[in-house]
C-alpha positions in Angstrom: -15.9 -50.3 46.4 -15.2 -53.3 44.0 -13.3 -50.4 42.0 -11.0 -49.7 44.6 -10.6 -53.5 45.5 -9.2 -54.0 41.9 -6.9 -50.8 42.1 -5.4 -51.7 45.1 -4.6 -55.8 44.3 -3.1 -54.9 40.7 -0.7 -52.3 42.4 0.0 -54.4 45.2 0.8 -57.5 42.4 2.9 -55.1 40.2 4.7 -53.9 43.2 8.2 -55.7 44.3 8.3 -57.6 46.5 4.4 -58.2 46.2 1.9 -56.8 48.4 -2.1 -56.9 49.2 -3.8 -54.8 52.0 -4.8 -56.2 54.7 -8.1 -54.4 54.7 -9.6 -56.6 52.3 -9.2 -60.0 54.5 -12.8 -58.8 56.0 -15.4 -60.5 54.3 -18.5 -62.6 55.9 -16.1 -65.1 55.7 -13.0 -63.4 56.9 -15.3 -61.4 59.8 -16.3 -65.2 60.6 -12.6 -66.4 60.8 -11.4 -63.2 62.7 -14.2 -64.4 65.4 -12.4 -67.9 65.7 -8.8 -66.3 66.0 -9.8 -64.1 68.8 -11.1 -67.4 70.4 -7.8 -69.0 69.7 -5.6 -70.1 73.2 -2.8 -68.7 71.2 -4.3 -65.2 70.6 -3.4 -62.8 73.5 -4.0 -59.5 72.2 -8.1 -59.8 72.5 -8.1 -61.3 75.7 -5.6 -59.0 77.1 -7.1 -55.5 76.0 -10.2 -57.9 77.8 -9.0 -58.2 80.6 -8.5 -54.2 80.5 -12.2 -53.5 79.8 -13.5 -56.0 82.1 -11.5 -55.4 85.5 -10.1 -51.9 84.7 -13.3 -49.8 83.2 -13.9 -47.7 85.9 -10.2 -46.4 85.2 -10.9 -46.3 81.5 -13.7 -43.9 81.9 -12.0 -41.7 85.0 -9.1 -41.3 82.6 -11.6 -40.2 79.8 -12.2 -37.0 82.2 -16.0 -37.4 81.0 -18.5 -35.3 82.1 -21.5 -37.1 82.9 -23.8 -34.0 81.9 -22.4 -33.2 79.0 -23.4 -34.8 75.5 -20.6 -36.5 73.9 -19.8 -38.9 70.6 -17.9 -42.1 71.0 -16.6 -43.2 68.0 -14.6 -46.4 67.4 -12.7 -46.9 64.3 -12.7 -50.5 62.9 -15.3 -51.7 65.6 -15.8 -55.5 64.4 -17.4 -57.8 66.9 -17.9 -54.9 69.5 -16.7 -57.4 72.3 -14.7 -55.2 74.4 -16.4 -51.8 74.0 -19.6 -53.7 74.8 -17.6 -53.7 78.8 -17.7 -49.2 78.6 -21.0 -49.1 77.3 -22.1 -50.9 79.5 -20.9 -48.7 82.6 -21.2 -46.0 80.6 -25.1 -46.6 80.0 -25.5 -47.9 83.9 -23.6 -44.5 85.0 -26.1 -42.4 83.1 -23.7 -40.8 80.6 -25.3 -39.0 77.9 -23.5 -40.2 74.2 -24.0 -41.7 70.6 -22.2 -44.2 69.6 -20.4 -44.8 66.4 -19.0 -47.9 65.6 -17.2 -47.1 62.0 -15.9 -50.3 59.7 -15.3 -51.2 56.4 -17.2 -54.3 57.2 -21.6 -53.8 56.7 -21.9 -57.7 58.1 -20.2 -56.7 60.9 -21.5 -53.1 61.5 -25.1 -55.0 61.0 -24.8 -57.7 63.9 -23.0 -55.2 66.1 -26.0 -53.1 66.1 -28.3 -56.3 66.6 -26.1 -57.3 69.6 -26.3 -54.1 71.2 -30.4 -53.2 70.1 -30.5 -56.6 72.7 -27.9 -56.3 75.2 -27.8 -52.9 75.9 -31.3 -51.1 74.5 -30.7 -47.2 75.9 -27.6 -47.2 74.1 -28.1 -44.9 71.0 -26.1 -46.9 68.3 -25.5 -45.0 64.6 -23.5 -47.8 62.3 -21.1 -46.5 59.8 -19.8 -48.0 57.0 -17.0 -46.5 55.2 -13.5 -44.0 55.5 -12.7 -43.1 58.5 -11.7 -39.8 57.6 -14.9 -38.8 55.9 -17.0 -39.8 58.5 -15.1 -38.0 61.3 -15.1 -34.9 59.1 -19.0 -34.8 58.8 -19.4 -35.6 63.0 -17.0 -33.0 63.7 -19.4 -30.1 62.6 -21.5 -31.2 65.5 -18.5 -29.4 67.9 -19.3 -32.1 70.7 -16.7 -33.6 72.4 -15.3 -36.6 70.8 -13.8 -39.8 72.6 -12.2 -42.0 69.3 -11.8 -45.7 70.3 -9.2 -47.3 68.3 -8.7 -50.9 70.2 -6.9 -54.0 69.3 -4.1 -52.4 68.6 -4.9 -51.6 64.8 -2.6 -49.5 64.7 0.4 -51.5 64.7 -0.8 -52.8 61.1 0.8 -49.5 60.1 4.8 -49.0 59.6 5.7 -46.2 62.1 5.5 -43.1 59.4 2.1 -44.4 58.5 1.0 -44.2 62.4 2.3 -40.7 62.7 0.2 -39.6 59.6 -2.5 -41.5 60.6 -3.0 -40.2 64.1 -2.1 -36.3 63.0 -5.0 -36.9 60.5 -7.1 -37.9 63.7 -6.2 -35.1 65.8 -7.0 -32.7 62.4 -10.7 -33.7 62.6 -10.6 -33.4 66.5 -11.1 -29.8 69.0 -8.5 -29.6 72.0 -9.7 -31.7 75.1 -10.8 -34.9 72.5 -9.8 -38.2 73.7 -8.0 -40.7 71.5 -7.9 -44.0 73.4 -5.3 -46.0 71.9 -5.1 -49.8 72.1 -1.6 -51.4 71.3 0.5 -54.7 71.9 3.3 -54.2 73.9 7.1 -55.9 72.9 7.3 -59.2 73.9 9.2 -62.1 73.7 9.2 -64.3 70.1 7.6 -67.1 71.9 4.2 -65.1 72.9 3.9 -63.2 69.4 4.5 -66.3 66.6 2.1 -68.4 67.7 -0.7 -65.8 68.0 0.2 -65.3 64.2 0.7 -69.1 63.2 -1.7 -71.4 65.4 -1.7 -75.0 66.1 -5.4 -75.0 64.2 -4.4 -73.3 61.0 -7.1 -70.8 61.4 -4.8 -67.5 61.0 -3.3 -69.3 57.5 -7.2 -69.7 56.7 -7.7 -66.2 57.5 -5.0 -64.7 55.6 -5.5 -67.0 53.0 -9.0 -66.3 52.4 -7.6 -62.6 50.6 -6.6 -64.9 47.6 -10.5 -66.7 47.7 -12.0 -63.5 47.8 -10.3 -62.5 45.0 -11.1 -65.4 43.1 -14.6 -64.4 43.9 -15.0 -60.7 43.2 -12.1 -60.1 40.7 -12.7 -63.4 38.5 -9.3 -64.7 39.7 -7.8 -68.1 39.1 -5.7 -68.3 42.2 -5.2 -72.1 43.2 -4.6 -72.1 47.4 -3.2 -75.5 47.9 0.0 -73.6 45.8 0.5 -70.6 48.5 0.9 -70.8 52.2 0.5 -68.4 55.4 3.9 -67.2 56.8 4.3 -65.4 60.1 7.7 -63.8 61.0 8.2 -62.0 64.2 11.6 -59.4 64.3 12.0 -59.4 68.6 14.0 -57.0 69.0 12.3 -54.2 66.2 9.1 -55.3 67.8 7.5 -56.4 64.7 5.3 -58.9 63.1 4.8 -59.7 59.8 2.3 -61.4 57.5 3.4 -63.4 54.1 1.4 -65.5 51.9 4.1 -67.6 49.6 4.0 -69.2 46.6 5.0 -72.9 47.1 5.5 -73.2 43.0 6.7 -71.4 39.8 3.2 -70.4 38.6 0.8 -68.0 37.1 -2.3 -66.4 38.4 -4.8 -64.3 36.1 -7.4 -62.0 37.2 -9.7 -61.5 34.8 -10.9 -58.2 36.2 -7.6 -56.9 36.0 -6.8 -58.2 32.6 -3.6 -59.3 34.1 -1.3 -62.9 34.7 1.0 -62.2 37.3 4.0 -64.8 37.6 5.2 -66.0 40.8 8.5 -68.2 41.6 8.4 -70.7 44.6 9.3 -69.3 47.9 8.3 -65.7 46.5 6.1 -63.8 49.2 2.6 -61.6 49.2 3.1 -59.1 52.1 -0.4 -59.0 53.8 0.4 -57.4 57.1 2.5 -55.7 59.7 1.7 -56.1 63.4 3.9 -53.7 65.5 4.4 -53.8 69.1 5.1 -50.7 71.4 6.3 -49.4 74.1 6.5 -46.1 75.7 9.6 -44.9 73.1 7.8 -46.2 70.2 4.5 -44.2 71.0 6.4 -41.1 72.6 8.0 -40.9 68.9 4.8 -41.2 66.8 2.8 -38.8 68.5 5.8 -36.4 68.3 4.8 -34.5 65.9 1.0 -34.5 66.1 -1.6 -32.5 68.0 -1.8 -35.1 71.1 -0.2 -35.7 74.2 0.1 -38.9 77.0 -2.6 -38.4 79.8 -3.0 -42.2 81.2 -1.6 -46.0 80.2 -3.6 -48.5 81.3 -2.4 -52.5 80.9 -4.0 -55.7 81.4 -2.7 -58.1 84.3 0.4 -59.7 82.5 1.9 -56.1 81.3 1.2 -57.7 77.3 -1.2 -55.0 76.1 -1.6 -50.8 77.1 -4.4 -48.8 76.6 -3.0 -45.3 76.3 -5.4 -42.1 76.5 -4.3 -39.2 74.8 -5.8 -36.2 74.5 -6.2 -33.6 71.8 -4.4 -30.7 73.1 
């Protein structure tokens, strides 16, 4: 892992312009920030695909087309906190459907006190943690040959560029039989004045968040950056539909990283690209899945239109 961690920060550094992978913001620190931002009045997105799971769930499973004598897997890619999925287990479980469930993510803090959550809260549910690539461990479940339902919420997704997506799902759909389920959370287009300040709140706990990358490289990799000389910058493109992430150096200055055996130089005003947020709409998604194995079956939004849920299924 800490291999992999280096690799990825000195390409990212050599590249131009810069870049680091957003990936690594989740730490026990950045998991604990994440938790705040969700909280945040500014933050939508969670409380929107919310509202979805609390008042819409019944739709959410009749959508799924689940059998409730039939043995199935649901999987959820990048599951963090578990606070929405936590709202369709719970029906789930109180409807007496038979499943596993497999909250994947790169993140063993979280995996760990999801599982200690849902042991309490919801004790028939069979919960199997895993902690790695998504990839690998949907190739090893799909040897079972049960039917699959892949959760992948909070619209993820969007911190892909729209090739990336394509590839992405296809890869998904590879490791899937016809009938699967991919339910797809995403944040729908909206208006510059609803996305910036989800990315740049009044509290400073999204600059924190994004900021903590460069700590916990300092921490693992032996680096020497100083954060009071780099800032968090949001920019949201309106009418593309997409968000973007930069931390910037506020000086001319160099960092070293001793486990890279590197100095990298910065200038003032020169930006670290940490993340892409896209937003959607019907188009955008019609286009990626274009060339994969999966097709439209349901789209399901919260009250105020802001977020979709779309089901597609492996066909």
């Amino acid at each position: 892992m800490i291999e992999t961690f280096k690799n990825e920060v000195a390409q990212g550094l050599n590249a131009n312009p810069k870049t680091l992978p957003s990936k690594y913001f989740y730490d026990k620190k950045g998991d604990a920030l994440f938790v705040e931002i969700m909280n945040l009045p500014e933050y939508y997105l969670t409380r929107s695909e919310l509202d979805i799971f609390q008042n819409k769930t019944q739709e959410l499973i009749d959508s799924l087309n689940l059998n409730p004598n039939t043995y199935f897997e649901l999987i959820e890619l990048g599951a963090g906190d578990g606070l929405k999925t936590k709202e369709l287990l719970r029906l789930l479980d109180a409807q007496k459907f038979k499943f596993d469930y497999f909250p994947i993510d790169i993140s063993g803090n979280a995996l760990a006190l999801l599982k200690q959550d849902l042991n309490k809260e919801l004790p028939n549910v069979s919960v199997k943690p895993q902690q790695g690539d998504y990839f690998e461990i949907l190739a090893s479940l799909k040897k079972k040959k049960l039917p699959i339902v892949i959760l992948f919420l909070g619209s993820n997704i969007g911190n892909m560029d729209d090739e990336m997506a394509a590839e992405f799902i296809y890869s998904l759909g590879n490791n899937l039989q016809p009938k699967d389920k991919l339910l797809l959370g995403v944040d729908l287009i909206k208006a510059n004045n609803i996305v910036l300040p989800a990315y740049n709140d009044s509290k400073g706990i999204t600059a924190k968040f994004n900021l903590n990358l460069l700590e916990r490289i300092n921490n693992e990799l032996d680096g020497d950056f100083n954060l009071h000389h780099f800032k968090h910058q949001p920019e949201y493109n309106e009418k593309k539909g997409i968000a973007k992430s930069y931390i910037v150096s506020t000086i001319d200055q160099k960092v070293t990283i001793s486990a890279i055996n590197k100095t990298f130089e910065f200038v003032a005003g020169e930006k670290i690209h940490t993340e892409i947020s896209r937003k959607y709409n019907d188009a955008l998604i019609e286009k990626i899945i274009l060339k994969t194995d999966f097709s439209i079956s349901n789209k399901i939004m919260d009250h105020k239109a802001y977020f979709a849920d779309y089901i597609l299924e492996r066909t």
